[in-house]
C-alpha positions in Angstrom: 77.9 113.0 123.0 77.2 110.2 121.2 78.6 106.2 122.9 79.7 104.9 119.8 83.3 104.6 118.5 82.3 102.7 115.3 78.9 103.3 113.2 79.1 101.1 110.0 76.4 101.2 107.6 75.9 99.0 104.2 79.9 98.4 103.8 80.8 96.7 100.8 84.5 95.3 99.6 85.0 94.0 96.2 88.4 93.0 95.1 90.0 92.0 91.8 90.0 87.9 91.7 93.5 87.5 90.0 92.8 83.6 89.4 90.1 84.4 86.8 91.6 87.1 85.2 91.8 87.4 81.1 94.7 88.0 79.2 93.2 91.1 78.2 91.1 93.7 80.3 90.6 93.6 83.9 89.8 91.2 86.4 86.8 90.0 87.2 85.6 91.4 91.0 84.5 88.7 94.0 82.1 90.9 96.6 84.1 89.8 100.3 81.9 92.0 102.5 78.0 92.2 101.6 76.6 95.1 102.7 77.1 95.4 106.6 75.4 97.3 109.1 76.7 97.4 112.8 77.9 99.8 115.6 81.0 99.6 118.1 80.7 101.1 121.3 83.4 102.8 123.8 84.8 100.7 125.4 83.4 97.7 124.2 85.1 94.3 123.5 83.2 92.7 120.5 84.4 89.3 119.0 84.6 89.2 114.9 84.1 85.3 114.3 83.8 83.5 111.4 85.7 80.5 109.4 88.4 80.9 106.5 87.3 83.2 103.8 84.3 84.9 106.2 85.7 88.7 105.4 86.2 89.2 109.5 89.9 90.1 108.6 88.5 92.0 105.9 86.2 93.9 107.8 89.2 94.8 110.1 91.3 96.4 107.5 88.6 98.3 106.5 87.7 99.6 110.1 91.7 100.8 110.4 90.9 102.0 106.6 94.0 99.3 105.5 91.3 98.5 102.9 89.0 101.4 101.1 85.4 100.1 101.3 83.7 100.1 97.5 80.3 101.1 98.8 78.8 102.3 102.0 80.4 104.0 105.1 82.4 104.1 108.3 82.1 106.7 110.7 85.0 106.6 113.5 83.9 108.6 116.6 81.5 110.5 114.3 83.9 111.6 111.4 83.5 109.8 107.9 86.8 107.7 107.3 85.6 105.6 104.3 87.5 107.3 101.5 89.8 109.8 102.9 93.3 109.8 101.3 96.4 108.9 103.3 97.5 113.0 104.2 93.7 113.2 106.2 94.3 109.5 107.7 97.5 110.0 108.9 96.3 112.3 112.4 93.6 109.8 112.8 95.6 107.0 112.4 97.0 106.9 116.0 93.7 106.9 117.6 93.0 103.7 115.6 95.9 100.4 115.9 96.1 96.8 114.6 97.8 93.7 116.2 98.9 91.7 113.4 98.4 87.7 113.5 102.4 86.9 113.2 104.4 89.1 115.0 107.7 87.7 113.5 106.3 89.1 110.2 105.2 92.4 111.7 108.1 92.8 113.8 111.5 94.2 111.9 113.8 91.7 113.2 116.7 93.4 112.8 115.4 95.8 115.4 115.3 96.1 119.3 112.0 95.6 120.6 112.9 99.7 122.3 113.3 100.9 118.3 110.4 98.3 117.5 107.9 100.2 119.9 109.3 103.5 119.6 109.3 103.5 115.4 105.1 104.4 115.8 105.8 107.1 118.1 107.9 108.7 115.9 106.5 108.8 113.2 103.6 110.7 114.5 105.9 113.2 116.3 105.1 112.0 120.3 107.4 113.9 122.3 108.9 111.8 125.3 109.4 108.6 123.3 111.8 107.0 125.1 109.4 107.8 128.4 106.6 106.3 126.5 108.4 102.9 125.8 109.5 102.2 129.0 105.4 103.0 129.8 104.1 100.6 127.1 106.7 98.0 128.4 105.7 98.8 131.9 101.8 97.9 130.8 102.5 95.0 129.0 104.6 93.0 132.5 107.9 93.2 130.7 110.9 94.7 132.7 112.5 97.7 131.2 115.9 95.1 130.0 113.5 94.0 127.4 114.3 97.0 125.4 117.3 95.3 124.3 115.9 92.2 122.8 115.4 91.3 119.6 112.2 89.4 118.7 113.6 85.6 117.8 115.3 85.6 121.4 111.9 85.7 122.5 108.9 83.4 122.8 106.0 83.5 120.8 103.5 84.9 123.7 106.5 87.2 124.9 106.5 88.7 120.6 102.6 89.5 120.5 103.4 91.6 124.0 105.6 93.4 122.0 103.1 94.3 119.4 100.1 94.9 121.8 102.9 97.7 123.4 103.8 99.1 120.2 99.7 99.8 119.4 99.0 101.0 123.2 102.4 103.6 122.6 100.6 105.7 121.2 97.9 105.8 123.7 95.0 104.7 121.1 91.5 104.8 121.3 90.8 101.3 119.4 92.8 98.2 119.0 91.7 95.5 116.1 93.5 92.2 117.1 93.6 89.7 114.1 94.1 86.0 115.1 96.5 87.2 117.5 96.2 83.8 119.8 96.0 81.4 117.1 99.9 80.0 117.0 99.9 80.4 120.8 99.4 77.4 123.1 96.7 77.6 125.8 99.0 78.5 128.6 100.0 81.7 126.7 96.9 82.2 124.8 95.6 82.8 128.2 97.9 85.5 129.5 97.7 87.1 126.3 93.7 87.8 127.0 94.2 88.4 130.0 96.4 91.4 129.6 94.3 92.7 126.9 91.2 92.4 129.3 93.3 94.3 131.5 94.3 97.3 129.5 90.8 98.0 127.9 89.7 98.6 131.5 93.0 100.6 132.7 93.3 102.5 129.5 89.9 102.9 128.1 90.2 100.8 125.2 87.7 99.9 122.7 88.5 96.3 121.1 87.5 94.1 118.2 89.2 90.9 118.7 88.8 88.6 115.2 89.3 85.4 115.5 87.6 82.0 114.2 87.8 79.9 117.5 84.4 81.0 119.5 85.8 79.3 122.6 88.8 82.3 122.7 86.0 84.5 121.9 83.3 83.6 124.3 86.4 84.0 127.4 86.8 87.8 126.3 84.1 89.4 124.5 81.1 90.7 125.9 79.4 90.9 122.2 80.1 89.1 119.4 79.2 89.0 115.7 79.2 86.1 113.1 80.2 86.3 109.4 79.7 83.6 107.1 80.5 84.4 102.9 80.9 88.2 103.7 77.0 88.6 105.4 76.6 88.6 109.5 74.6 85.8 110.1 74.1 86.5 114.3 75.2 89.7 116.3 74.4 89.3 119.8 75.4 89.3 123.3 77.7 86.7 124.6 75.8 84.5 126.8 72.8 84.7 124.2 74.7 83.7 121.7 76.3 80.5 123.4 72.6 79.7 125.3 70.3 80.2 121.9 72.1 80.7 118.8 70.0 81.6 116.2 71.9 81.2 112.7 72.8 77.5 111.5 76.5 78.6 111.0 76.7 79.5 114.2 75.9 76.4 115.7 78.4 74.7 113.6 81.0 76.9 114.9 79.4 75.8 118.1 79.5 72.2 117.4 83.2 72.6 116.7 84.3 73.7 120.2 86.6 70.7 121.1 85.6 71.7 125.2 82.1 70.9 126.6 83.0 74.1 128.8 85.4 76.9 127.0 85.6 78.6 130.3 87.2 75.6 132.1 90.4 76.1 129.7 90.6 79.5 131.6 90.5 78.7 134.8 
């Protein structure tokens, strides 16, 4: 049985450039992802860095097959995902969630964080749903009143809880987290890695956390991987990369950690 979750192998994403297109015909094509080759492995927590415009969020939707790749393939736990339709997705699409960036633009908020969790569940027919909110709220540290919220009376550390319980509902086997941290201040940046360090461990998670700030990255991730223009530049452990990076992009996204020591904003 093989260890990986993920094999990706010369993934390409072109999409229509809308700025430059003609009155007539179609839209000329910009290339985002360049031909990427990579594994994920159970249980692994592997950062996806890289500065506006990189393709890492790009990458993401097409590892949750958001986005269909134009050339090259992904293979999720073994099976070929690149360019099934929706109807052959839609069983696989529970194993696989996403945390979105902005949970007040993921989050219905004219819903009850309970229906907000439980809307997933349902729509994949889990049996037990209201026994498997209270469990999601139970793993995210939230008491079982919190049901009854709605997102704006809530922070914006207590609203990203929310969506990590709404992906670990329905008990997945990989998470993608997009820039989840980014409009969070340190205090709750830090509780929000924390509690996703936890639940990879309790629950057997497999994680790609994106994100362009290598100083959030370097606190969680055991591997990370670079992109710069839609190419990986570096892929390598975390302590290798921070000791001897190798790419010149990399060490300006070094260069720009505002801390001579990240780990000292984690203490």
């Amino acid at each position: 049985m093989s260890d990986e979750l993920y094999r990706v192998e010369g993934l390409r994403l072109s999409l229509p450039d809308l700025n430059r297109k003609p009155l007539w015909g179609p839209a000329p094509r910009n290339e985002i992802l360049k031909g990427l080759d990579f594994s994920i492995a159970k249980g692994e927590i592997i950062g996806i860095v890289g500065g506006s415009g990189s393709g890492k969020s790009t990458l993401g939707r097409c590892l949750v097959r958001l986005l269909e790749p134009t050339a090259g393939r992904v293979l999720f736990d073994g099976q070929d995902i690149t360019h099934l339709d929706e109807a052959a997705l839609r069983p696989l699409r529970r194993r696989f969630q996403m945390i979105f960036q902005d949970p007040m633009s993921s989050l219905n908020p004219r819903h009850r964080v309970g229906q907000l969790i439980a809307a997933p569940l349902r729509l994949h027919g889990v049996a037990d749903v209201r026994g498997r909110v209270a469990e999601a709220l139970d793993l995210v540290g939230f008491p079982q009143e919190m049901a009854g919220r709605y997102p704006h009376e809530m922070s914006g550390g207590q609203r990203q809880r929310v969506g990590i319980a709404r992906a670990i509902a329905l008990r997945p086997d990989f998470i993608l987290a997009d820039e989840i941290v980014s409009g969070l201040d340190v205090s709750s940046q830090a509780q929000v890695l924390n509690l996703l360090e936890r639940l990879v461990k309790e629950l057997g998670l497999t994680l790609a956390f994106i994100s362009h700030d290598l100083s959030v990255i370097r606190r969680l991730c055991s591997r990370i991987m670079v992109l710069y223009q839609g190419e990986i530049v570096e892929a390598s452990d975390t302590a290798a990369l921070f000791d001897q990076p190798r790419a010149a992009y990399t060490r300006e996204l070094l260069d720009a950690i505002p801390l001579p020591d990240p780990d000292q904003a984690w203490a």
